[in-house]
C-alpha positions in Angstrom: 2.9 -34.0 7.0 3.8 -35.3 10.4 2.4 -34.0 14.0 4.8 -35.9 15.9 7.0 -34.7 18.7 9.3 -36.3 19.2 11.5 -37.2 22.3 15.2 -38.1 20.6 16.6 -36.7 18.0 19.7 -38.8 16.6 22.4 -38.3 13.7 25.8 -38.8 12.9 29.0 -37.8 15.0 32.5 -36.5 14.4 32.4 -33.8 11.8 29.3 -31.6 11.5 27.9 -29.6 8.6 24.7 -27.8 8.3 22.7 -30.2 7.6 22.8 -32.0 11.1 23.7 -28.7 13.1 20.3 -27.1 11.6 18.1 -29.9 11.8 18.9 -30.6 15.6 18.1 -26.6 16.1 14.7 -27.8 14.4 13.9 -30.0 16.8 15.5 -28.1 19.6 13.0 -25.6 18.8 10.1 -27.6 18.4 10.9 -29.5 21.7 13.0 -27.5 24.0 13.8 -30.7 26.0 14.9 -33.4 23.4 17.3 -35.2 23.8 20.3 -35.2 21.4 22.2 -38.2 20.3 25.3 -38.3 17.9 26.7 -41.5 17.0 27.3 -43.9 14.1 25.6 -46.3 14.6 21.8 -45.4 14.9 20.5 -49.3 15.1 19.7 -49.3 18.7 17.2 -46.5 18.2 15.7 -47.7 15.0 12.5 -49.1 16.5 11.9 -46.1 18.3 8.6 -44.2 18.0 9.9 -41.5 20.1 13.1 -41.3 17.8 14.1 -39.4 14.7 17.1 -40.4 12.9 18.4 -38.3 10.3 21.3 -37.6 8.4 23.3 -40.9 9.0 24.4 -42.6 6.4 22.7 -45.2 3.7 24.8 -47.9 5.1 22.1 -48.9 7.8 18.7 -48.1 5.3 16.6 -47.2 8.2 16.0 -43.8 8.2 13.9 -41.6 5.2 15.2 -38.3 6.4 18.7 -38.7 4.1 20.0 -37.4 1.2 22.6 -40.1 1.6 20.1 -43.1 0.4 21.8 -44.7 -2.9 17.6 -45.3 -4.2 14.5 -43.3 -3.6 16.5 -40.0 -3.1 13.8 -36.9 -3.3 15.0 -34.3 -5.2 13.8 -30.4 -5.8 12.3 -29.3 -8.7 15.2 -26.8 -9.2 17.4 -26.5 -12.3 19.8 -28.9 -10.7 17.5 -31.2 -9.2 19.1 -30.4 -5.7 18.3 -33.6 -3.6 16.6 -32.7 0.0 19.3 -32.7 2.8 18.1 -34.5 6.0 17.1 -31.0 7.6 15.4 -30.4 4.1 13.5 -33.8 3.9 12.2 -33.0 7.8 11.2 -29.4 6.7 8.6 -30.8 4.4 7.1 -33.6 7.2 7.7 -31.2 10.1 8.4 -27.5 9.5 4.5 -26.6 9.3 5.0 -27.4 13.1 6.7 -23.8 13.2 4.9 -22.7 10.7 1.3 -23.7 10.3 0.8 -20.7 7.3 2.1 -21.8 4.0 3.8 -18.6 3.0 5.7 -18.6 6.4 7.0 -22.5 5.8 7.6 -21.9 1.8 9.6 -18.3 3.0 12.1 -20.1 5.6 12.1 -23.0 2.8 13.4 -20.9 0.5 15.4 -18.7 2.1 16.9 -20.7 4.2 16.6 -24.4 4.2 17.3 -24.7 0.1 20.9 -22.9 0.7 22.0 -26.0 3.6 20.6 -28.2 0.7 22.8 -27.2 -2.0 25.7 -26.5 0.0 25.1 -30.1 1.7 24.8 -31.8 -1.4 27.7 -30.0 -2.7 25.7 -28.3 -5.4 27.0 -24.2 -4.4 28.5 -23.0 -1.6 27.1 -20.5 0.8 28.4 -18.7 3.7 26.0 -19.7 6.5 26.7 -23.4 5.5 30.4 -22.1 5.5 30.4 -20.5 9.1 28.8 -23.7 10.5 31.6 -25.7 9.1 34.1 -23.2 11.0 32.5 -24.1 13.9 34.2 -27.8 13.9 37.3 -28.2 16.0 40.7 -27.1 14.9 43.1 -29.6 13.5 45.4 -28.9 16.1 43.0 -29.0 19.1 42.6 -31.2 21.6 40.8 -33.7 19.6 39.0 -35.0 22.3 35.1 -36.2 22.3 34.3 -33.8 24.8 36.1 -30.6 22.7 33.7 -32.2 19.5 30.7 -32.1 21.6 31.3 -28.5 23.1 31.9 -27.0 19.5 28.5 -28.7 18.1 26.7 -27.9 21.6 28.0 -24.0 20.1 26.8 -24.6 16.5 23.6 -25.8 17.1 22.7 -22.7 19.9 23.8 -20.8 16.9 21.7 -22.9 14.6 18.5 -22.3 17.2 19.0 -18.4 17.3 19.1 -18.0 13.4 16.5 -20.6 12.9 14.1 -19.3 15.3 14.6 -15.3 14.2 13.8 -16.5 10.3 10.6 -18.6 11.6 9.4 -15.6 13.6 9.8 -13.1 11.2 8.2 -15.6 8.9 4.9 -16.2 10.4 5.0 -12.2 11.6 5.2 -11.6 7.8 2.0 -13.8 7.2 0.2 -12.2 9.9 0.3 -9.0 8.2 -1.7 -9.2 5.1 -4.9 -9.2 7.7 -3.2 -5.6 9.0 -2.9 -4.5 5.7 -6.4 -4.7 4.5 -7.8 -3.6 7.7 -5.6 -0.6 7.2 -6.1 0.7 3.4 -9.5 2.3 2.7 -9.2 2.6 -0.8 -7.0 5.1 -3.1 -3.2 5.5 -3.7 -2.0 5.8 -0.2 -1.8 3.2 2.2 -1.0 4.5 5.7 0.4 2.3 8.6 0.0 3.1 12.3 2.6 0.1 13.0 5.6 -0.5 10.7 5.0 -4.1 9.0 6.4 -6.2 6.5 3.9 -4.8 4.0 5.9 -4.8 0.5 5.7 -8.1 -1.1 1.9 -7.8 -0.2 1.0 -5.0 -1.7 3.3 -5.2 -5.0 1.5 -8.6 -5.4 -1.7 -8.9 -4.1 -4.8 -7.2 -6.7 -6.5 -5.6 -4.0 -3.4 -3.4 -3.5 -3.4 -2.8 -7.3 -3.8 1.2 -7.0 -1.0 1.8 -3.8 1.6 4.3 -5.1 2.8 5.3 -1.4 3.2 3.7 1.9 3.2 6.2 4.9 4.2 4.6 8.2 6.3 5.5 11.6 9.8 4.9 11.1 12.1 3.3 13.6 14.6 6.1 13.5 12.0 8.4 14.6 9.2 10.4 12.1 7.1 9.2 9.9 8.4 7.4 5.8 6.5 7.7 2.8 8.1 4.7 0.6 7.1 4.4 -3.2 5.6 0.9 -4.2 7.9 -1.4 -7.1 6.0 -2.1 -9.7 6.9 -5.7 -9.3 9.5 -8.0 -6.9 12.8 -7.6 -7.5 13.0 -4.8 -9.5 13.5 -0.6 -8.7 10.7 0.9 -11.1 8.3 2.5 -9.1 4.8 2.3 -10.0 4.7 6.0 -8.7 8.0 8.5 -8.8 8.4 11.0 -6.5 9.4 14.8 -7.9 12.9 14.7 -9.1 13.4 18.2 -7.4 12.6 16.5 -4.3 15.6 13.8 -4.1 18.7 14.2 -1.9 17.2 17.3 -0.3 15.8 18.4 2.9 12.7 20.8 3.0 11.8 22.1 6.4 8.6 23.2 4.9 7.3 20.0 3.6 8.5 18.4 6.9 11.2 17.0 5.1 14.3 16.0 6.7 15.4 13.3 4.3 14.8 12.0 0.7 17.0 9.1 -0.6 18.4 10.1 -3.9 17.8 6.6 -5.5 14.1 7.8 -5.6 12.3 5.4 -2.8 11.9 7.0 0.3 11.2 10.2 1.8 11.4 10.9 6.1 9.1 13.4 7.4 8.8 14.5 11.3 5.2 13.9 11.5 2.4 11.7 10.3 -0.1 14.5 8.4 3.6 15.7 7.1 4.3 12.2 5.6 0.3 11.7 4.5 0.5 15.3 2.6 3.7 14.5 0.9 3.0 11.8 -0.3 -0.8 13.1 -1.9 1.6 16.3 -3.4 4.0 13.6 -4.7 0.7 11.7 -6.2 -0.6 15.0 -7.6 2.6 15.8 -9.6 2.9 12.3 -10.9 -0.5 12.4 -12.0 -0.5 15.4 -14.3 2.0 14.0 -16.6 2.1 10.5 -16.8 -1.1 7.8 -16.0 -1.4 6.2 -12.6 0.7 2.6 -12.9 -1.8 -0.5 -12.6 -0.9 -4.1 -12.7 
């Protein structure tokens, strides 16, 4: 992995996809103040240490960062063998630079960087990649370079603000596990003073094995009790809540709303949330085992 900032970014011109759009917001991020070439013809810049050329074209051979290379093309170890794109071949050099955790750079890899390679190397479409390619000028513009440069100038801020939101919601994510643990003492209920993105840890992680509920404050107002999946990507809880309970308010309980698919439950206060979800825990309890990974 690289450590270099660098001080000029440079890839092709006329039409702009993804690829280029995303991987200048890259750079744009990591160095506010780069400067931005597009051309094609990257030559004069080839010798450049403070240069990163990308996404150009084979024709010239001078660049490693694209998917346009007719030998030594990287690929992913997908079903397809999707080759990187240029913004996916600097992810793996560069991205730790806005992501030093590993979960953080292998969650915006995934999520998003992976979709601009498949839809770059023409492997499936997707609508990000799409809306970029809107972006482009009309055929019956003004065709001018200047009306070319304003509508990638407009990409590319959209590019930084999506880019940047997914990276900072990524490394928030991996600062949460330490939350977590500091905040469960043990038992089937782990309660949040702060809302965090606690799911994927605590479905996964053994030390979490025995969570049925999660209370914490919700953003409308209240306090949630959410149920814990038994695993990723499914909707079996390892812990129902009573049947009798779904789609209904109860003033009594504190209740003033509980989904009806069975996952979540609004209380008005915190010791309302915390005894709902020990009643819901009770009544599970006495007729079917606790769920363990």
């Amino acid at each position: 992995m690289g450590n270099k900032v660098f001080k000029r970014v440079v890839t092709h011109s006329t039409v702009f996809h993804s690829d280029d759009v995303f991987g200048v917001a890259m750079w744009k991020i990591i160095n506010p103040g780069i400067e931005v070439i597009r051309t094609l013809d990257p030559t004069p810049w080839k010798d450049d240490p403070d240069t990163i050329i990308f996404d150009i074209g084979d024709d010239f051979g001078i660049s490693k960062y694209d998917h346009h290379r007719k030998d030594g093309k990287k690929c992913r170890n997908d079903e397809t063998k999707t080759p990187y794109c240029g913004l996916g071949l600097m992810w793996l050099d560069y991205g730790h630079l806005l992501c030093p955790d590993e979960t953080a750079w292998k969650r915006v890899d995934e999520t998003l960087v992976y979709g601009i390679d498949k839809a770059d190397n023409g492997v499936a479409h997707n609508l990000l990649s799409s809306c970029i390619s809107a972006m482009n000028p009309l055929w019956d513009g003004e065709g001018t370079q200047e009306e070319e440069t304003d509508c990638f100038n407009r990409a590319v801020d959209a590019a930084v603000v999506i880019l940047k939101a997914m990276v900072d919601s990524a490394n928030a994510s991996a600062r949460a596990p330490e939350y977590i643990l500091a905040s469960y003492s043990g038992g089937p209920i782990l309660i949040l003073n702060k809302w965090c993105s606690w799911e994927s840890f605590v479905i996964q992680d053994m030390r979490m094995k025995d969570v049925c509920f999660c209370v914490y404050p919700s953003k409308r107002g209240g306090w949630n009790v959410q149920t814990v999946k038994k695993c990723m990507g499914t909707y079996d809880n390892r812990m129902d809540f009573p049947e009798e309970w779904l789609g209904k308010k109860d003033p009594e309980r504190g209740i003033h709303f509980a989904h009806p698919a069975n996952f979540l439950i609004g209380c008005d206060t915190k010791e309302q949330a915390v005894a709902v979800a020990e009643e819901a825990y009770e009544a599970a309890t006495t007729s079917k085992p606790v769920y363990s990974i």
